[in-house]
Biotite code that builds the C-alpha atoms (Angstrom):
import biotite.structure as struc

atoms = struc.array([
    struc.Atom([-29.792, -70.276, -11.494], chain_id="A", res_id=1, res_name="UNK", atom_name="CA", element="C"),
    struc.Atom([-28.118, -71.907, -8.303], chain_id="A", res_id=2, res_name="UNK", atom_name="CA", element="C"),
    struc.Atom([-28.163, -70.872, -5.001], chain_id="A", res_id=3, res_name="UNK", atom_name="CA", element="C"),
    struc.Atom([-24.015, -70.483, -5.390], chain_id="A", res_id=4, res_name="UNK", atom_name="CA", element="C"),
    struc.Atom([-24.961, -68.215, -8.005], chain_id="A", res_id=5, res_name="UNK", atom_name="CA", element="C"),
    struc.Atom([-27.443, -65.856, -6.529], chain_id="A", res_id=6, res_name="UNK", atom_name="CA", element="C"),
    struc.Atom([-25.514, -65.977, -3.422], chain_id="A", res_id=7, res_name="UNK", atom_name="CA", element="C"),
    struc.Atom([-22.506, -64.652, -5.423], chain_id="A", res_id=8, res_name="UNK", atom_name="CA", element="C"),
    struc.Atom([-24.607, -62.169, -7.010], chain_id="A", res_id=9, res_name="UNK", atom_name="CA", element="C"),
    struc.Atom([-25.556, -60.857, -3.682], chain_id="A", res_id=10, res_name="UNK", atom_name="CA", element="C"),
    struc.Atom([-22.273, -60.901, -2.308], chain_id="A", res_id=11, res_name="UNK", atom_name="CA", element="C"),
    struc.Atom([-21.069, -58.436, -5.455], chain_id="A", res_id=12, res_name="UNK", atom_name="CA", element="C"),
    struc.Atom([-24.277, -56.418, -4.711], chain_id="A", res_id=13, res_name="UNK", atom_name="CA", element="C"),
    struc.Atom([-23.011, -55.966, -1.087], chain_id="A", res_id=14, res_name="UNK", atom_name="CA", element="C"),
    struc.Atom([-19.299, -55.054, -2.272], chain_id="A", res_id=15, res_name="UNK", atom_name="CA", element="C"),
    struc.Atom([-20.938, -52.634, -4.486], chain_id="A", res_id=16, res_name="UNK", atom_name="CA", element="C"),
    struc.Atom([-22.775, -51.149, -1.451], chain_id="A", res_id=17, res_name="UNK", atom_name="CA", element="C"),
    struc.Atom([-20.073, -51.113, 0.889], chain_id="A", res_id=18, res_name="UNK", atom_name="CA", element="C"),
    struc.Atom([-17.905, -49.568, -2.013], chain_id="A", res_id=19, res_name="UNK", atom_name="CA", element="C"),
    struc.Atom([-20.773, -46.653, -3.192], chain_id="A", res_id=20, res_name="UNK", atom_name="CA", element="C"),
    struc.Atom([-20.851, -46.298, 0.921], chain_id="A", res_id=21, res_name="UNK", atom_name="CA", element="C"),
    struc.Atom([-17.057, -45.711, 0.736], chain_id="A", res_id=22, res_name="UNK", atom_name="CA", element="C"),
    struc.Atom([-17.260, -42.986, -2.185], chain_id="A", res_id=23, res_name="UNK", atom_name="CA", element="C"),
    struc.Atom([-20.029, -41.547, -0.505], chain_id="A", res_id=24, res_name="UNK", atom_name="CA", element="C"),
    struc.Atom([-18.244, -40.868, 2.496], chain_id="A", res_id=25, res_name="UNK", atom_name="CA", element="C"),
    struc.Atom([-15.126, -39.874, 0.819], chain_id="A", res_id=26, res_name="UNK", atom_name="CA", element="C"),
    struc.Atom([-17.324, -37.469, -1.195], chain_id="A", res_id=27, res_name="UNK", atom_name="CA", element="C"),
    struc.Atom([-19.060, -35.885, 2.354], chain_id="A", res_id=28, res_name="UNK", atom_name="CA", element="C"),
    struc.Atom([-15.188, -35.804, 3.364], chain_id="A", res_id=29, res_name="UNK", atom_name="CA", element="C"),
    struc.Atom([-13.712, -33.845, 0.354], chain_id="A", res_id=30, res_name="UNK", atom_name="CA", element="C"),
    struc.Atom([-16.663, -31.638, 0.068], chain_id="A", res_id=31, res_name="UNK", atom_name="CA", element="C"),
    struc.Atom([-16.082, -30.281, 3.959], chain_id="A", res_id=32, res_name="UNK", atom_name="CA", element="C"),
    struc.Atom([-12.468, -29.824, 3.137], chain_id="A", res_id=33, res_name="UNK", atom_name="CA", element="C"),
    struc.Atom([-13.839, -28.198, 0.378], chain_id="A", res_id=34, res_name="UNK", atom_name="CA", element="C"),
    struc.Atom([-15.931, -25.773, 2.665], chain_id="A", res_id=35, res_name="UNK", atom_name="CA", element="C"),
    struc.Atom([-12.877, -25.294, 4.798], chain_id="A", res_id=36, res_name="UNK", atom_name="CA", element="C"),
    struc.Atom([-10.122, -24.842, 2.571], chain_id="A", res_id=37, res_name="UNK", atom_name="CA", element="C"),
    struc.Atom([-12.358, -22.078, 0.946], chain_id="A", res_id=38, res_name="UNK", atom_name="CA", element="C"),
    struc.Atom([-13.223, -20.622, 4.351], chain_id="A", res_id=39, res_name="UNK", atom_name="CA", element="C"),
    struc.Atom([-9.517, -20.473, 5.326], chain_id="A", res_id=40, res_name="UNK", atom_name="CA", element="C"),
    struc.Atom([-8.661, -18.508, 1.913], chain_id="A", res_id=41, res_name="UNK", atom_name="CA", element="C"),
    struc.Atom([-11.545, -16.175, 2.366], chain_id="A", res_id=42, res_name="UNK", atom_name="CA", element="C"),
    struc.Atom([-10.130, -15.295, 5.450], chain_id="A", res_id=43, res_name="UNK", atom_name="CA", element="C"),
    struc.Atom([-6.562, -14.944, 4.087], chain_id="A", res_id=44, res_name="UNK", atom_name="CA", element="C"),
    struc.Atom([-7.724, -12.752, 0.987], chain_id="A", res_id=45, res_name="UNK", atom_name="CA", element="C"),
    struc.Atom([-9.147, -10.710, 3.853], chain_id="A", res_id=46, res_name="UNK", atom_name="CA", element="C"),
    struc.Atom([-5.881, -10.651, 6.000], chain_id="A", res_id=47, res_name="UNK", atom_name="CA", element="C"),
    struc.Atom([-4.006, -9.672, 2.937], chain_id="A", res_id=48, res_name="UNK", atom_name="CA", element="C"),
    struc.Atom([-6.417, -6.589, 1.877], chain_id="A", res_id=49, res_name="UNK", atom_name="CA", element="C"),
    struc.Atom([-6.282, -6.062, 5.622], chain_id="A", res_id=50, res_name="UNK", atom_name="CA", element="C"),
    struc.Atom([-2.423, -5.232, 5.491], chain_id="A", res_id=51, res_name="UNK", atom_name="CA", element="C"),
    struc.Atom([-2.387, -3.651, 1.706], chain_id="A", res_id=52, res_name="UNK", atom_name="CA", element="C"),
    struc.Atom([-5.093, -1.129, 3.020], chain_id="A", res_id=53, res_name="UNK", atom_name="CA", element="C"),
    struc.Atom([-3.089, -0.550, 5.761], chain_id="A", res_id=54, res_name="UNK", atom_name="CA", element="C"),
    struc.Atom([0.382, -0.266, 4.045], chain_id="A", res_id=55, res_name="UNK", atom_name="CA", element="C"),
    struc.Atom([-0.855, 2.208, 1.843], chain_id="A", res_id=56, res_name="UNK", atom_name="CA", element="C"),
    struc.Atom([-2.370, 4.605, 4.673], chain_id="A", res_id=57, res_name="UNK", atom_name="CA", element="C"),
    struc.Atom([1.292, 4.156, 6.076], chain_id="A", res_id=58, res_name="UNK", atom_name="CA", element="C"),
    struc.Atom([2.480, 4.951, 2.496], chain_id="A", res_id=59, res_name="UNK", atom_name="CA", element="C"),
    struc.Atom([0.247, 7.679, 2.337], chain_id="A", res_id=60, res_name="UNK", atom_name="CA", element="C"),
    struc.Atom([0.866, 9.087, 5.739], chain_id="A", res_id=61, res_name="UNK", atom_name="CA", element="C"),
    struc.Atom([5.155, 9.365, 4.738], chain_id="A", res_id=62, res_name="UNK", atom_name="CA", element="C"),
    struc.Atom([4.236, 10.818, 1.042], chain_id="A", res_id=63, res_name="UNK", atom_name="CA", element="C"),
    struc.Atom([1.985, 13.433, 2.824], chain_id="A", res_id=64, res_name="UNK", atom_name="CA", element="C"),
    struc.Atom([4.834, 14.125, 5.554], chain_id="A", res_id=65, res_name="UNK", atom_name="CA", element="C"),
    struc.Atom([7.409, 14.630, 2.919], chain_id="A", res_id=66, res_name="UNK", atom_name="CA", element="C"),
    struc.Atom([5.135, 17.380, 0.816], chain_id="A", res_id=67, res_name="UNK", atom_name="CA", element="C"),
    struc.Atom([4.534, 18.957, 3.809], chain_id="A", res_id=68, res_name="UNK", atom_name="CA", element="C"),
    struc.Atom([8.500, 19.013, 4.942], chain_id="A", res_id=69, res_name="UNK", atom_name="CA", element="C"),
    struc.Atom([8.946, 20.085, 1.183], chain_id="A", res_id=70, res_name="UNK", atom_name="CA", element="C"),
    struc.Atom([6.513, 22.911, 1.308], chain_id="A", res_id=71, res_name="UNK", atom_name="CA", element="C"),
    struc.Atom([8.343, 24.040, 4.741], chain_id="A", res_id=72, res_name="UNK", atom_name="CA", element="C"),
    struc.Atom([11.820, 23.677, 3.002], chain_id="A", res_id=73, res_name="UNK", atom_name="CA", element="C"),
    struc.Atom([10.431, 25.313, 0.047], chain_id="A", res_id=74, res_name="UNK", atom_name="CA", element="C"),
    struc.Atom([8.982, 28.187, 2.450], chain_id="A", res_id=75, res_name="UNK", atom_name="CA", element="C"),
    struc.Atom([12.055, 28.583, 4.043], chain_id="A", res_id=76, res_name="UNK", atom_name="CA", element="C"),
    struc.Atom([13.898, 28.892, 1.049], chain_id="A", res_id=77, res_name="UNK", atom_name="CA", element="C"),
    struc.Atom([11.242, 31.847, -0.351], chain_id="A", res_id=78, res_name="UNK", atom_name="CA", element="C"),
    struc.Atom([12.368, 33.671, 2.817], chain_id="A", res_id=79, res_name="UNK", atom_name="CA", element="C"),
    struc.Atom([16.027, 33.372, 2.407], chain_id="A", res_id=80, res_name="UNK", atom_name="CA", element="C"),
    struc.Atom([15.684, 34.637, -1.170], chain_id="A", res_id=81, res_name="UNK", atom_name="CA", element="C"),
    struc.Atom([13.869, 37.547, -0.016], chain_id="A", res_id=82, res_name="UNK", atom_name="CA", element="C"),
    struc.Atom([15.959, 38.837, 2.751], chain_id="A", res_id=83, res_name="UNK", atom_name="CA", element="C"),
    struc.Atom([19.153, 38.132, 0.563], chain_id="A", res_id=84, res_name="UNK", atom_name="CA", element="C"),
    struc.Atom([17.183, 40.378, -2.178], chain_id="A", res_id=85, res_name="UNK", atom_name="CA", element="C"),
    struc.Atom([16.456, 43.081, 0.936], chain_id="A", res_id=86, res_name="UNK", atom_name="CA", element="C"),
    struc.Atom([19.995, 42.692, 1.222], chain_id="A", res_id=87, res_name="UNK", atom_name="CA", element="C"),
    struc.Atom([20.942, 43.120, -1.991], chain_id="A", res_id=88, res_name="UNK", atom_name="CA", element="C"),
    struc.Atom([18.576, 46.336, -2.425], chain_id="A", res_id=89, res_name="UNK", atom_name="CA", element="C"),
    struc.Atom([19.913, 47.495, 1.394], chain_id="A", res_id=90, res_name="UNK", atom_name="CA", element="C"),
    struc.Atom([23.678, 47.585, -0.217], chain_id="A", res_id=91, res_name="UNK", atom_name="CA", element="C"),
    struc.Atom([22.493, 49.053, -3.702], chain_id="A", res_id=92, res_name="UNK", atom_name="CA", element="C"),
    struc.Atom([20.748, 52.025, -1.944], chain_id="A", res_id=93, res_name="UNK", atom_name="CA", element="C"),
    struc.Atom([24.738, 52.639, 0.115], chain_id="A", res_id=94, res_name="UNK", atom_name="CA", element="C"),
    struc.Atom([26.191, 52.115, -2.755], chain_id="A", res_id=95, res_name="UNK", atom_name="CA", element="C"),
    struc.Atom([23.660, 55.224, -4.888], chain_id="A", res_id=96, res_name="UNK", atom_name="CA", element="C"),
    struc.Atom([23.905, 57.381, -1.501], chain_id="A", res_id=97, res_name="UNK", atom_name="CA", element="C"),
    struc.Atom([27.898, 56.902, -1.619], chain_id="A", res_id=98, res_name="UNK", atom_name="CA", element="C"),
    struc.Atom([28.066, 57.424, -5.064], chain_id="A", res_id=99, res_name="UNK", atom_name="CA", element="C"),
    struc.Atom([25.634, 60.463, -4.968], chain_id="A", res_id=100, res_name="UNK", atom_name="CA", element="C"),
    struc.Atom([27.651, 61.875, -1.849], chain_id="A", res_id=101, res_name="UNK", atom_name="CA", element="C"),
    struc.Atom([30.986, 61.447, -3.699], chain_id="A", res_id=102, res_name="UNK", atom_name="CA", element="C"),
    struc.Atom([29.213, 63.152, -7.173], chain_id="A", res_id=103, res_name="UNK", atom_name="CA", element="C"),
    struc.Atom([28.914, 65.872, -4.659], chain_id="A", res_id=104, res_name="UNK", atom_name="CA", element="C"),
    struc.Atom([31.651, 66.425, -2.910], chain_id="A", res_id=105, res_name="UNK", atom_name="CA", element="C"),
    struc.Atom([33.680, 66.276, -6.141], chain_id="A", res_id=106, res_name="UNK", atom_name="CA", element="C"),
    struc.Atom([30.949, 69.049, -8.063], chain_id="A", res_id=107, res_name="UNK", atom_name="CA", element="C"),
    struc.Atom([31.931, 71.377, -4.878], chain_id="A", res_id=108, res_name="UNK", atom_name="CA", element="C"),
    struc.Atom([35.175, 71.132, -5.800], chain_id="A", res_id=109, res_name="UNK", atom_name="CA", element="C"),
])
């Protein structure tokens, strides 16, 4: 073995080092991006649930508005049915009292 040699040798060793030094660092590198990047999309699946949860209380809030505009209309509609039946029983009664009157008259003569 020649000093050339083992000189060589150590030379290789040292690329070897400086390389493994390299991939080490690139490793410390892509494992904090890593960290990061999954930092950043736990905060985004947050930001998202965020804004579902609150789109669906909006959601929520207009499906409960329109029941309760329904039940109103349907309310309203109840009571216009029952005065037009009042009505209708109102006229029916004129009508029997007329008819009754005129039965009468016309038995007197």
């Amino acid at each position: 073995v020649t000093v050339d040699a083992l000189t060589e040798k150590y030379a290789q060793i040292g690329m070897v080092e400086k390389v493994s030094e390299r991939a080490r660092a690139n490793n410390e590198l892509l494992f904090l991006a890593l960290k990061e990047l999954d930092a950043k999309s736990q905060q985004l699946a947050k930001e998202v649930y965020e804004k579902t949860r609150k789109n669906d209380e909006v959601v929520l809030m207009a499906m409960k508005d329109l029941d309760t505009k329904f039940e109103q209309s349907s309310d309203t509609q109840a009571n216009v049915m029952l005065r037009i039946a009042q009505q209708i029983d109102y006229v029916q009664n004129l009508v029997r009292e007329v008819s009754q009157t005129t039965s009468e008259l016309a038995d007197k003569k």
